[in-house]
Biopython code that builds the backbone (N, CA, C, O; Angstrom):
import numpy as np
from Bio.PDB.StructureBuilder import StructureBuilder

atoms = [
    (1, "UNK", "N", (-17.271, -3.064, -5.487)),
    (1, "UNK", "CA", (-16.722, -2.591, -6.744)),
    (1, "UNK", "C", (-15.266, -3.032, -6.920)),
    (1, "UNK", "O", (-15.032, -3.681, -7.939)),
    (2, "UNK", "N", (-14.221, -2.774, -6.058)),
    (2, "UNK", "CA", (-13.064, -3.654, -5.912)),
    (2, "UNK", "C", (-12.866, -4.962, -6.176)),
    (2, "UNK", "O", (-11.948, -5.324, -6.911)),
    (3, "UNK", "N", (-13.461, -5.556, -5.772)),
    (3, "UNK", "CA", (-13.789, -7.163, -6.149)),
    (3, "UNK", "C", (-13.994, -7.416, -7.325)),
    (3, "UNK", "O", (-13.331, -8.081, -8.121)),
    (4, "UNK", "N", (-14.887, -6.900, -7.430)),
    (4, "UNK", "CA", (-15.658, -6.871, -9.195)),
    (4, "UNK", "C", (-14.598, -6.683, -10.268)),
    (4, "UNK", "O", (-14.386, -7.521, -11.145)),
    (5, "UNK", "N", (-13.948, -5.538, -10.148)),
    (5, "UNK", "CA", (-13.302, -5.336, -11.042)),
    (5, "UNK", "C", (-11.989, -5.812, -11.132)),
    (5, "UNK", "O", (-11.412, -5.960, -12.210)),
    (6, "UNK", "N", (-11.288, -6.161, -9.576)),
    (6, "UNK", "CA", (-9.773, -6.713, -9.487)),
    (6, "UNK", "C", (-9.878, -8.167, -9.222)),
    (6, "UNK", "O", (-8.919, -8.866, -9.552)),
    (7, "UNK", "N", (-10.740, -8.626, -8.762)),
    (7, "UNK", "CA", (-10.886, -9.790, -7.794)),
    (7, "UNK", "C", (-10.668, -10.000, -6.643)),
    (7, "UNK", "O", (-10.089, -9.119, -6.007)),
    (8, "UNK", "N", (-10.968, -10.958, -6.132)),
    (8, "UNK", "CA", (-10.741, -11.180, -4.778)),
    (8, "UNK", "C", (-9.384, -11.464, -4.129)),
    (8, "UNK", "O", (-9.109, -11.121, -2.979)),
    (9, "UNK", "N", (-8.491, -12.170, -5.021)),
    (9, "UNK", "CA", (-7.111, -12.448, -4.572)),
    (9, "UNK", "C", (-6.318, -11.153, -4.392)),
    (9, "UNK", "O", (-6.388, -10.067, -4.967)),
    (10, "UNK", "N", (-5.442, -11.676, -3.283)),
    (10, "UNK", "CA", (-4.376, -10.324, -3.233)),
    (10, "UNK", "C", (-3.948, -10.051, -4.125)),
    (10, "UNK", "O", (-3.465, -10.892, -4.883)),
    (11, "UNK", "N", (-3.960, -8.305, -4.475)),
    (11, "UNK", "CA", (-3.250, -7.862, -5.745)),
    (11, "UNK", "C", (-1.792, -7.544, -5.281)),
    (11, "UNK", "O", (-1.523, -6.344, -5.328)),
    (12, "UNK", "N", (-0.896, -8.286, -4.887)),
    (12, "UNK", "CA", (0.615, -8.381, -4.964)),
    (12, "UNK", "C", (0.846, -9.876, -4.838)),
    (12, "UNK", "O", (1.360, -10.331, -5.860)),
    (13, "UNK", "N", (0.675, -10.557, -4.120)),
    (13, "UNK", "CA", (1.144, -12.092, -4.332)),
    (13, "UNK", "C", (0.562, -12.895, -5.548)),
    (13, "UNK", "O", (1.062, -13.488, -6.504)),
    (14, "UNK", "N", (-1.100, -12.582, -4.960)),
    (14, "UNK", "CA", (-2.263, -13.683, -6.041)),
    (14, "UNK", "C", (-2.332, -14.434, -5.428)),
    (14, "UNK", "O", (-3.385, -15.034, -5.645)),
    (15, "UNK", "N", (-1.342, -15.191, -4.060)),
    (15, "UNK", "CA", (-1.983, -16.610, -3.511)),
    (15, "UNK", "C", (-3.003, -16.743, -2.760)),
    (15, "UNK", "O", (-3.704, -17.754, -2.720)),
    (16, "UNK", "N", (-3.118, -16.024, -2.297)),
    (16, "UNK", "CA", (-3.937, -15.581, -0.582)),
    (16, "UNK", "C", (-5.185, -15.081, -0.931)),
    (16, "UNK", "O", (-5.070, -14.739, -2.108)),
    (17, "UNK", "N", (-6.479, -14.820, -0.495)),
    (17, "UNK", "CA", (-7.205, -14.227, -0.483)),
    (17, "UNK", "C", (-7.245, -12.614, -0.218)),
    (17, "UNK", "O", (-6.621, -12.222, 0.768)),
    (18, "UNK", "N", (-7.829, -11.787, -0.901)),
    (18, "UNK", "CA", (-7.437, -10.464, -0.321)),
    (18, "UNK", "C", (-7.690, -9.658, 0.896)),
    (18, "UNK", "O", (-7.842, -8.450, 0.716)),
    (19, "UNK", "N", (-7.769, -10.170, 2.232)),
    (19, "UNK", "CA", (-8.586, -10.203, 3.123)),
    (19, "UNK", "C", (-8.495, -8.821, 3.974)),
    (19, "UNK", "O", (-9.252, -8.615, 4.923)),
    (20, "UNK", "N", (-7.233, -7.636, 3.439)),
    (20, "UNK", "CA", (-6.780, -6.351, 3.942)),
    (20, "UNK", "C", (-7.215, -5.048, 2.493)),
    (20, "UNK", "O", (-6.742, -4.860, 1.372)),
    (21, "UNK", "N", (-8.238, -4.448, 3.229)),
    (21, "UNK", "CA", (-8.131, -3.253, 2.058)),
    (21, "UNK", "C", (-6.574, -2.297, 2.379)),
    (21, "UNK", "O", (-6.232, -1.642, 3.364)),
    (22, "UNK", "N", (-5.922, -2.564, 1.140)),
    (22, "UNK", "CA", (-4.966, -1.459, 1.152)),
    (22, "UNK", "C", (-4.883, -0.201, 0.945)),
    (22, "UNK", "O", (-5.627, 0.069, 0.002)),
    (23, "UNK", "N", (-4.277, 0.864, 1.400)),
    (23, "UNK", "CA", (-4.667, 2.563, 1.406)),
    (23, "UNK", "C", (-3.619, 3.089, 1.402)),
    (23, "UNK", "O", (-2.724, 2.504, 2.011)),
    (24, "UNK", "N", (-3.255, 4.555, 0.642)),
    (24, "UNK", "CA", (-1.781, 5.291, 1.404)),
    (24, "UNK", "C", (-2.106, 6.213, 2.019)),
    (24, "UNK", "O", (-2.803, 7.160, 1.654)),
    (25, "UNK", "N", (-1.616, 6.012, 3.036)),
    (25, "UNK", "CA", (-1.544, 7.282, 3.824)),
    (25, "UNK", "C", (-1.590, 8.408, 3.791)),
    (25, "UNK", "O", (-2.130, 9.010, 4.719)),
    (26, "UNK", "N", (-1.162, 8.936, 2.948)),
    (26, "UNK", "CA", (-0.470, 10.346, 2.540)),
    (26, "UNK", "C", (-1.782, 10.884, 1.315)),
    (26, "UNK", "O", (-1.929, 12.057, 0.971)),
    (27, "UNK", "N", (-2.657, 9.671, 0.790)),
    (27, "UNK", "CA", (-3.509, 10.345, -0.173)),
    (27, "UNK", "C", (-4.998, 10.172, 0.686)),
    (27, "UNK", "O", (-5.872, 11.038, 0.658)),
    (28, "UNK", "N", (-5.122, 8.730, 1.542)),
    (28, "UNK", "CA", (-6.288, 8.445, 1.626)),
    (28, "UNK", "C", (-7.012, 7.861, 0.813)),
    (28, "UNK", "O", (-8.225, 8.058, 0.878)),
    (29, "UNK", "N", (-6.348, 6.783, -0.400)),
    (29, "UNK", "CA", (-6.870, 6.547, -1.781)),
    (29, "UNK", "C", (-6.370, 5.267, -1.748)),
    (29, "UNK", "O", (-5.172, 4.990, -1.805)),
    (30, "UNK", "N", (-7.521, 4.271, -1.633)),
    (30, "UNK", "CA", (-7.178, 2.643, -1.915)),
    (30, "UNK", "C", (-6.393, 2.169, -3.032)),
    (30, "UNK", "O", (-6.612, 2.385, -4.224)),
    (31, "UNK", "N", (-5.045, 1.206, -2.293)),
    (31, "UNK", "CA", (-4.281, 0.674, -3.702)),
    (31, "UNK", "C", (-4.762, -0.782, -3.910)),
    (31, "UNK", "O", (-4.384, -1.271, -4.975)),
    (32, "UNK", "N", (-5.465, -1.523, -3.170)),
    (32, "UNK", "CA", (-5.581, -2.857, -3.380)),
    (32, "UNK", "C", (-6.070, -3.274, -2.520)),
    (32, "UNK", "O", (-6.345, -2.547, -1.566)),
    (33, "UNK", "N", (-6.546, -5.406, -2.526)),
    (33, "UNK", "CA", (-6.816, -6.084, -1.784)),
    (33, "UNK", "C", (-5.589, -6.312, -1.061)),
    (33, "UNK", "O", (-4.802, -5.555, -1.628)),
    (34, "UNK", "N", (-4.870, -6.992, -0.014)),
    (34, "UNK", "CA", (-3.911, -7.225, 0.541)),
    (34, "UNK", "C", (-3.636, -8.574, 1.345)),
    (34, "UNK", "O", (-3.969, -8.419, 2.520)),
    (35, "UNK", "N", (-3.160, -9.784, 1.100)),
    (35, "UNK", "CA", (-3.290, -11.010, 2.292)),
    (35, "UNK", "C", (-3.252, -9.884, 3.377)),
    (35, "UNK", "O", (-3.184, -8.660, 3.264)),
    (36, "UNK", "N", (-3.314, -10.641, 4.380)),
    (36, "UNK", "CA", (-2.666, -9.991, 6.114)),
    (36, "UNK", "C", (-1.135, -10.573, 5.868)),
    (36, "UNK", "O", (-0.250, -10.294, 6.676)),
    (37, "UNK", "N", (-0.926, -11.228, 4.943)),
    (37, "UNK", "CA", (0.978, -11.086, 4.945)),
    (37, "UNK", "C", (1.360, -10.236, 3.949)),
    (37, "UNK", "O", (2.451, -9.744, 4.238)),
    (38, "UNK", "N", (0.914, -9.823, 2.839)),
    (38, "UNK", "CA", (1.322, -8.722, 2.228)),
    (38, "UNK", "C", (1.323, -7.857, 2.651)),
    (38, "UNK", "O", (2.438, -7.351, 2.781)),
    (39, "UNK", "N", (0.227, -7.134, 3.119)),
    (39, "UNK", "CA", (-0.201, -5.703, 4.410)),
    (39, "UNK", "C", (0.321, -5.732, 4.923)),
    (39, "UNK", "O", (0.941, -4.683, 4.744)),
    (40, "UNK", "N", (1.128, -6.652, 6.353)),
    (40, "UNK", "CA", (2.281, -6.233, 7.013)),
    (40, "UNK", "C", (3.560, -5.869, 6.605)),
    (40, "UNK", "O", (4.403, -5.238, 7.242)),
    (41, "UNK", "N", (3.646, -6.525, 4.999)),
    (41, "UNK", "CA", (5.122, -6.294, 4.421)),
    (41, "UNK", "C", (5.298, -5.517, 3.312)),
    (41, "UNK", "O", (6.272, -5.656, 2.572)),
    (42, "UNK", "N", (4.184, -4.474, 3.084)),
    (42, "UNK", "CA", (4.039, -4.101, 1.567)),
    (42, "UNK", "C", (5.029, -2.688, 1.838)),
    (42, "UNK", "O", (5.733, -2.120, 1.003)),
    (43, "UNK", "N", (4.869, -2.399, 3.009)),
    (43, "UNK", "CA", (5.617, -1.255, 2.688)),
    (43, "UNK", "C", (7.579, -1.344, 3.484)),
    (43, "UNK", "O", (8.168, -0.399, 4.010)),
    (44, "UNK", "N", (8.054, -2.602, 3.310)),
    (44, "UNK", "CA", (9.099, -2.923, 3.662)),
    (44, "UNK", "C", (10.141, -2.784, 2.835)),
    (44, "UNK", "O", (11.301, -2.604, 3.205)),
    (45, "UNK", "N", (9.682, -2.880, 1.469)),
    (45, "UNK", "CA", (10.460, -2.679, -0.263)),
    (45, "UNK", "C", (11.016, -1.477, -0.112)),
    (45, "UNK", "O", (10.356, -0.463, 0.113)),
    (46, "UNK", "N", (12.644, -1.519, -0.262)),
    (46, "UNK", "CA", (13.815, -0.224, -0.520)),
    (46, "UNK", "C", (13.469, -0.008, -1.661)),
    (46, "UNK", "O", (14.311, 0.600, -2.322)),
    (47, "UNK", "N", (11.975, -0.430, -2.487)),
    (47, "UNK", "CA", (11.899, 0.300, -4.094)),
    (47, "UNK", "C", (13.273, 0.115, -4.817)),
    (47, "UNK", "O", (13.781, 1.104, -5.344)),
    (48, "UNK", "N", (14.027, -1.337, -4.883)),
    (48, "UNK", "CA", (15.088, -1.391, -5.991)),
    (48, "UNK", "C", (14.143, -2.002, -7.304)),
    (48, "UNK", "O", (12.996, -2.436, -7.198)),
    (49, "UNK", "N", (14.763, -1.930, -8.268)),
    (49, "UNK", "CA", (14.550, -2.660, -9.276)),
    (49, "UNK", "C", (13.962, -3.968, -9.512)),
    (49, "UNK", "O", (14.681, -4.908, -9.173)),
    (50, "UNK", "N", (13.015, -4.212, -9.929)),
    (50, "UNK", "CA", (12.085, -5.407, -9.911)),
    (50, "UNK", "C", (11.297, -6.228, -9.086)),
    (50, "UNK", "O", (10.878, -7.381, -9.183)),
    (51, "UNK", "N", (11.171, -4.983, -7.920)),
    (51, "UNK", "CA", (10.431, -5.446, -6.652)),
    (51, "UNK", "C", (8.922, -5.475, -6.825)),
    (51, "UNK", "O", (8.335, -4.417, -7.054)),
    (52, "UNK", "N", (8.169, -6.776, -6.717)),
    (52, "UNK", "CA", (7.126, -6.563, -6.709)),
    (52, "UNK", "C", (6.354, -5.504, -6.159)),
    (52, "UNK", "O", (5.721, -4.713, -6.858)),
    (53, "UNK", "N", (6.404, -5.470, -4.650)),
    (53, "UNK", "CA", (6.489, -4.235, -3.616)),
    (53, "UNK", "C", (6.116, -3.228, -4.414)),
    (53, "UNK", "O", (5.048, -2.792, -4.844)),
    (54, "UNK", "N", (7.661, -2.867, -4.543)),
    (54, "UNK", "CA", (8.049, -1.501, -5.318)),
    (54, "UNK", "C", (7.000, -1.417, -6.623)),
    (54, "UNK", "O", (6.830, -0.202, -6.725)),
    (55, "UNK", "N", (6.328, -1.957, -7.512)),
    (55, "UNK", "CA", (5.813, -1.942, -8.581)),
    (55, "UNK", "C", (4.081, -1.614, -7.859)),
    (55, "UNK", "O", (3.395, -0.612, -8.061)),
    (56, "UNK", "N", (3.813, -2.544, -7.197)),
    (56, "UNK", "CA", (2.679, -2.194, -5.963)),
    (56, "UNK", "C", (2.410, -0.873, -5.704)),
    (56, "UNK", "O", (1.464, -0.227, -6.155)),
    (57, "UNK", "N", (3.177, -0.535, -5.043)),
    (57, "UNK", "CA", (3.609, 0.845, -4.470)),
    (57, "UNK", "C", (3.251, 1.745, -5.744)),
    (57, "UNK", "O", (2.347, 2.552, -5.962)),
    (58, "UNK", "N", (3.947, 1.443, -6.225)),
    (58, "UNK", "CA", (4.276, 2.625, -8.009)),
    (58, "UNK", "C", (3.028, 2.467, -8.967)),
    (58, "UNK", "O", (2.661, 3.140, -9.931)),
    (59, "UNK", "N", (2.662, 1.674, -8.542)),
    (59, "UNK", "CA", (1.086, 1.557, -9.990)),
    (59, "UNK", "C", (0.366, 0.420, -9.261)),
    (59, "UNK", "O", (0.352, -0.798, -9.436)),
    (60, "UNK", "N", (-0.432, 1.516, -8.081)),
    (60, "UNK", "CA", (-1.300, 0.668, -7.451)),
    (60, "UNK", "C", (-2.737, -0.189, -8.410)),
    (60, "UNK", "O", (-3.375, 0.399, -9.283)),
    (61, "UNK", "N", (-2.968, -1.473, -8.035)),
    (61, "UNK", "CA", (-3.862, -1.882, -9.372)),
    (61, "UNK", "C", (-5.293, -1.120, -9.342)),
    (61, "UNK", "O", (-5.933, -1.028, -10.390)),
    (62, "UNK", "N", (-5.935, -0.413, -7.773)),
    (62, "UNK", "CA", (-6.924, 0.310, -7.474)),
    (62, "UNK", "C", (-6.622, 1.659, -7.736)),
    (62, "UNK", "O", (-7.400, 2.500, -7.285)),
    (63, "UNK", "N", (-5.332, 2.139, -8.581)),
    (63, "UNK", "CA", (-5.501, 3.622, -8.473)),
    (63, "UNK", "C", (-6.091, 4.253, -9.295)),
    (63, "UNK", "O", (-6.061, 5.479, -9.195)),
    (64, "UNK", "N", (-6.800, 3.651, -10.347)),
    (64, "UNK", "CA", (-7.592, 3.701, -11.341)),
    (64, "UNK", "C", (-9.081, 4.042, -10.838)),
    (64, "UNK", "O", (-9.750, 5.053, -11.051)),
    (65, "UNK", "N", (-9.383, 2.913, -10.122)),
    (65, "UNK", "CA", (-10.893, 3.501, -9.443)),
    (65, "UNK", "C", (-10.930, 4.180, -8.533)),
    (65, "UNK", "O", (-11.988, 4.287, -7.913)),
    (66, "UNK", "N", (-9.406, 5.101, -8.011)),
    (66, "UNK", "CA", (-10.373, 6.700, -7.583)),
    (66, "UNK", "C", (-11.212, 6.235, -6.246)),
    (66, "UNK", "O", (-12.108, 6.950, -5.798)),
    (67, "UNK", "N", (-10.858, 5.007, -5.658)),
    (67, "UNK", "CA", (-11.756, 4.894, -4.543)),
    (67, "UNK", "C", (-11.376, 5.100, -2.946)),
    (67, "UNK", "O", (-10.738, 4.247, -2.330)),
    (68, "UNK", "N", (-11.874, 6.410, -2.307)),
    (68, "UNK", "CA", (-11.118, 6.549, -1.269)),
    (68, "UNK", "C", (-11.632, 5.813, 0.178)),
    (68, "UNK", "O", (-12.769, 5.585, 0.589)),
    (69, "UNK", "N", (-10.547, 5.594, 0.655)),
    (69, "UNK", "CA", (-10.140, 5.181, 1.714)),
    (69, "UNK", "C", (-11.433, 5.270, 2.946)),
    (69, "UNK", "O", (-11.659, 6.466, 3.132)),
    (70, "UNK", "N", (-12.363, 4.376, 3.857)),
    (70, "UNK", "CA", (-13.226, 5.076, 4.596)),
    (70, "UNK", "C", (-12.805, 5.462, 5.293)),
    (70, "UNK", "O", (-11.977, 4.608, 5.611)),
    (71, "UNK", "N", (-12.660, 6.510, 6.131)),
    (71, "UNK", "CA", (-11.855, 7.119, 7.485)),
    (71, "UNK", "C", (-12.305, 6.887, 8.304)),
    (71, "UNK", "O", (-11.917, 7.641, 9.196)),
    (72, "UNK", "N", (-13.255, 5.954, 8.758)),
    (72, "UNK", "CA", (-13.513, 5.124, 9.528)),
    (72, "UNK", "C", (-12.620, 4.148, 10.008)),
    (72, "UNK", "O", (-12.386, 3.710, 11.134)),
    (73, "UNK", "N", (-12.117, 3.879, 8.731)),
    (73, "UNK", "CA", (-11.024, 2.692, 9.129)),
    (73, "UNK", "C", (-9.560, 2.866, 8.978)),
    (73, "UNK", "O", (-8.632, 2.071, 8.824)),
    (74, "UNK", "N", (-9.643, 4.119, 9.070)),
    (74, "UNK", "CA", (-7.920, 4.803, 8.682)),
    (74, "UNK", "C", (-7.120, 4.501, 10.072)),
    (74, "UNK", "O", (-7.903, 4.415, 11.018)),
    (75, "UNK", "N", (-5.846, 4.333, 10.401)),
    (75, "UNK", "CA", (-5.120, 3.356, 11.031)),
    (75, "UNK", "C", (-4.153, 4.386, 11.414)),
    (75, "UNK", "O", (-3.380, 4.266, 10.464)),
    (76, "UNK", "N", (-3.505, 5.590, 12.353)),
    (76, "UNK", "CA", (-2.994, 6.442, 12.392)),
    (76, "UNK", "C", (-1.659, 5.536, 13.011)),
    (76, "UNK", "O", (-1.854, 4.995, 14.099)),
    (77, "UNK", "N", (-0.765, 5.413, 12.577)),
    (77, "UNK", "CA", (-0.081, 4.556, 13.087)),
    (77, "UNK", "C", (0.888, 5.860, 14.534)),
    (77, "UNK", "O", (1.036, 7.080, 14.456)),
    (78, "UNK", "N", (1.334, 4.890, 15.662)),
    (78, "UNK", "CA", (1.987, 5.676, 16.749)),
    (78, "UNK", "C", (3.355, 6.445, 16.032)),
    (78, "UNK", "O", (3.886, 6.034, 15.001)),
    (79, "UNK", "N", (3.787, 7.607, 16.781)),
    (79, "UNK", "CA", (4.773, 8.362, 16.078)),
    (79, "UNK", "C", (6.345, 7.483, 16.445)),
    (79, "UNK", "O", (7.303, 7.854, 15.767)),
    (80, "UNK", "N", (6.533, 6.655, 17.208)),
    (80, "UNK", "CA", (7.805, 5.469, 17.126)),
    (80, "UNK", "C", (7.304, 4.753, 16.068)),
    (80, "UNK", "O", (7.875, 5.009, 15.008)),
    (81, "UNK", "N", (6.597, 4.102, 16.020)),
    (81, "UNK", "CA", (6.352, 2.848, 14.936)),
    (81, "UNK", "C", (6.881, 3.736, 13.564)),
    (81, "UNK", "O", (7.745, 3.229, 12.850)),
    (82, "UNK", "N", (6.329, 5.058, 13.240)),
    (82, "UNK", "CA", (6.813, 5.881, 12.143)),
    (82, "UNK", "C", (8.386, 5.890, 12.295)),
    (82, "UNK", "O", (9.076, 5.579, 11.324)),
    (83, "UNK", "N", (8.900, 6.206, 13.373)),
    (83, "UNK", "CA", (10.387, 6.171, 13.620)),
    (83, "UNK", "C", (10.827, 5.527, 13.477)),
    (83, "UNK", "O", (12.005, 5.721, 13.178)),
    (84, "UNK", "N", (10.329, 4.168, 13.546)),
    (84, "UNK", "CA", (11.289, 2.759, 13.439)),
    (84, "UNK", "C", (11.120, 2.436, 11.780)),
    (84, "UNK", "O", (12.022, 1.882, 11.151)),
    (85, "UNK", "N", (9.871, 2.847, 11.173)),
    (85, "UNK", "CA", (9.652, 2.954, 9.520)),
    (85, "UNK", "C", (11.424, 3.433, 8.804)),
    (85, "UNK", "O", (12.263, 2.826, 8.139)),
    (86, "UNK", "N", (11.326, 4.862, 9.415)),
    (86, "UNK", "CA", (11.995, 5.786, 8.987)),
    (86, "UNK", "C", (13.198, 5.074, 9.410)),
    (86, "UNK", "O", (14.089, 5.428, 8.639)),
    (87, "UNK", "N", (13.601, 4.337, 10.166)),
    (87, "UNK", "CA", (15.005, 3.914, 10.549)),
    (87, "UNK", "C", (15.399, 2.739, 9.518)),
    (87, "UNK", "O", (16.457, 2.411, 8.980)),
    (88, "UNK", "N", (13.937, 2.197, 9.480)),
    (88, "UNK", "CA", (14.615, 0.778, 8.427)),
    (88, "UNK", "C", (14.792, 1.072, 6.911)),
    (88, "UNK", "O", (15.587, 0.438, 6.217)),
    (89, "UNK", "N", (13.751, 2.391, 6.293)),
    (89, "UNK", "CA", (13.898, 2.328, 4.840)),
    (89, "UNK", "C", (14.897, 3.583, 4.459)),
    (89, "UNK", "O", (15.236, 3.838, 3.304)),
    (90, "UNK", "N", (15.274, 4.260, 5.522)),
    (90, "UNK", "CA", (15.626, 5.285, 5.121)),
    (90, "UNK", "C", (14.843, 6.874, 4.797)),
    (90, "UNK", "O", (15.432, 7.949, 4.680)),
    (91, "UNK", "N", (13.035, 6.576, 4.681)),
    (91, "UNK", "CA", (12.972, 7.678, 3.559)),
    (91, "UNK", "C", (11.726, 7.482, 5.272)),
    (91, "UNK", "O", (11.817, 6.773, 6.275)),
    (92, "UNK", "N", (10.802, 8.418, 4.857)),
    (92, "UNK", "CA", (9.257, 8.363, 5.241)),
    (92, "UNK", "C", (8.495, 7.371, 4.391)),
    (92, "UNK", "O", (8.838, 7.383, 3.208)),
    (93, "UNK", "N", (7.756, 6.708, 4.644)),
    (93, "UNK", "CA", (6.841, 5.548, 3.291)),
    (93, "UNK", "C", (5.347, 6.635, 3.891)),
    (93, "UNK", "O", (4.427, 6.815, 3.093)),
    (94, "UNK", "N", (5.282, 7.227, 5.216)),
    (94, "UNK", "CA", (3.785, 7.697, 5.112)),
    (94, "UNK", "C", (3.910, 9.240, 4.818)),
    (94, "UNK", "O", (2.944, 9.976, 5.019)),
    (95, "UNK", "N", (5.508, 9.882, 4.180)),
    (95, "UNK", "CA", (5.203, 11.258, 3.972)),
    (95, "UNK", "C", (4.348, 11.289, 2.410)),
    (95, "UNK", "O", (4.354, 10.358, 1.604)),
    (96, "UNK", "N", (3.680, 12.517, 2.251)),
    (96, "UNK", "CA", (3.201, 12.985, 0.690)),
    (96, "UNK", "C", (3.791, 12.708, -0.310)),
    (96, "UNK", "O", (3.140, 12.510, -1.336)),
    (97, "UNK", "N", (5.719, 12.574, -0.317)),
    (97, "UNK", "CA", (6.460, 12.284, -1.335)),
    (97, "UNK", "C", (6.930, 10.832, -0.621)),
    (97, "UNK", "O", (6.822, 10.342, 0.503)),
    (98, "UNK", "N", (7.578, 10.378, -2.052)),
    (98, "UNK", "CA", (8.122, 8.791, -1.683)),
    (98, "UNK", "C", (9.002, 8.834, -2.745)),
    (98, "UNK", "O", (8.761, 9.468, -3.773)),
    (99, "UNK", "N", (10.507, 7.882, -2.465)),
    (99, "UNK", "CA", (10.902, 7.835, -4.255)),
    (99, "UNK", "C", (10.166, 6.737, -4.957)),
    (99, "UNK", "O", (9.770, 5.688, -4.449)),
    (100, "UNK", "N", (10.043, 7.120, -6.166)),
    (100, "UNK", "CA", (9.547, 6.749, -6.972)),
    (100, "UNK", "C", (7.906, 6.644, -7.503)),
    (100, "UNK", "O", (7.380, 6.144, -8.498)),
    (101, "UNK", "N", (7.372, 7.403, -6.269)),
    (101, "UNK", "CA", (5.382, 7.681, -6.879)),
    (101, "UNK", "C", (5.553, 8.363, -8.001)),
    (101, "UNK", "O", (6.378, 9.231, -8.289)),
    (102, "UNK", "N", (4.427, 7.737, -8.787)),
    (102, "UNK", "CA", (4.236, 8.047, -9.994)),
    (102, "UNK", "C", (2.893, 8.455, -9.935)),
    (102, "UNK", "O", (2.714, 9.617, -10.298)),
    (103, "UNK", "N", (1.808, 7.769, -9.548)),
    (103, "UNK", "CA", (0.541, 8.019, -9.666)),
    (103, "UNK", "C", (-0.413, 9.115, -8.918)),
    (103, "UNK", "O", (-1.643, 9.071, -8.924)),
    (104, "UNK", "N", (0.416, 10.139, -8.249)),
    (104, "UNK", "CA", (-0.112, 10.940, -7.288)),
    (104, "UNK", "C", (-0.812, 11.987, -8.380)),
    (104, "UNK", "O", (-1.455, 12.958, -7.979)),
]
sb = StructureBuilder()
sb.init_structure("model")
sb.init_model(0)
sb.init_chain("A")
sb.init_seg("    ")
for serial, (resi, resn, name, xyz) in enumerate(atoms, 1):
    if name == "N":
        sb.init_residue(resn, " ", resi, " ")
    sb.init_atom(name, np.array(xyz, "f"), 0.0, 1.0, " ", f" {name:<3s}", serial, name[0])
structure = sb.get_structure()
């Protein structure tokens, strides 16, 4: 159904194939296809002004279809790796709030 309706290319670059289902954490609710280079870097965006990222993030193109996440494949990341998150952006990216969600 993802495919179908978004396509196959990553929904943040467009170059790449979408070869990473994207998810947030905090909802359990798919935002997109993802290269494996977007997915490692999607959540790296300080959310300034005209960041693709940041626009990603803010109006995921899957948040429309309501399609959740399998928890099968949910990815609990280690509690340093969260620490080192939290050291580079400043905020939490996997707490419930974020600046700037709109679509929750």
């Amino acid at each position: 159904m993802l495919v179908d309706v978004l396509g196959p290319d990553c929904h943040l670059c467009g170059a790449l194939p979408g070869a990473m289902m994207d998810h947030d954490y905090s909802t359990g609710m798919v935002r997109g296809l993802l290269c494996k280079f977007c997915n490692r870097t999607v959540e790296e965006c300080p959310y300034v002004a005209d960041c693709p990222k940041s626009e990603y993030m803010d109006d995921p193109p899957a948040a429309r279809l309501a399609l959740p996440y399998p928890l099968h494949l949910a990815y609990e990341p280690k509690e340093s790796t969260r620490q080192q998150k939290i050291e580079l952006l400043g905020f939490d990216p996997m707490a419930a709030w974020r600046p700037g969600r709109r679509w929750l």
